[in-house]
N, C-alpha and C positions, 0 to 999 in steps of 0.2 A: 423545953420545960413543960411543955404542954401535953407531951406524949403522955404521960401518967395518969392526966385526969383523963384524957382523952378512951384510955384503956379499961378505967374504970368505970367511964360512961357504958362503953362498948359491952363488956362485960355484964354490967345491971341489967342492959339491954336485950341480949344474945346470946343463948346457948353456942358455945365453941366449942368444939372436942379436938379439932385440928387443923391446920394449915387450909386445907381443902373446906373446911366449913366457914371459917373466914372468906375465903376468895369468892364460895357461894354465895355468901351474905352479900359482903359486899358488891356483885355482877346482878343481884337483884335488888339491890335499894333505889330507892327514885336519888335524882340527884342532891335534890335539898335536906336529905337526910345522908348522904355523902358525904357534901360540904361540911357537916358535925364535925367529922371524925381524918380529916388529913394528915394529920401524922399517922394513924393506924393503915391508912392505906398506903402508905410512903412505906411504914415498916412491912406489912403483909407484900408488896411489889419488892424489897430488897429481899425478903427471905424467899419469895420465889423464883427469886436468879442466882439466888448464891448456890455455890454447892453444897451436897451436903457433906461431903467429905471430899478429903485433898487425896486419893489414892492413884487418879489419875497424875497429879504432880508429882508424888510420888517414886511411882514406875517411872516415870523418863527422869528422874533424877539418880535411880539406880539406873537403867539404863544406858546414861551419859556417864556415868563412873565406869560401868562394864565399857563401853568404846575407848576412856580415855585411859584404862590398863590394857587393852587391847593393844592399843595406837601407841604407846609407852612401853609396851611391854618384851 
């Protein structure tokens, strides 16, 4: 529930344009202005390990259908 105000602190604060200007910001803030904003750096740390598309899941999921007509077939 915090996330929101947190964002819009962030925000007021920070020119953002993208992922990459976030992660800047925040690898140069001193810590006690870090401390502010942990949900934004929980969500800025999840969206830099997710993927960003599932195409790799994908392909081995066609993949796995090509072996299992293959092996059936």
């Amino acid at each position: 529930e915090s996330l929101p105000v947190q964002l819009q602190m962030f925000r007021a604060s920070y020119q953002v344009n993208s992922l990459a200007d976030a992660q800047n910001i925040f690898q140069t803030m001193v810590p006690e202005v870090r401390n502010l904003f942990p949900a934004v750096e929980h969500l800025i740390r999840l969206m830099l390990i997710c993927p960003v598309s599932s195409c790799s899941a994908e392909r081995s999921f066609s993949a796995l259908r090509r072996m299992h007509a293959w092996k059936h077939g």
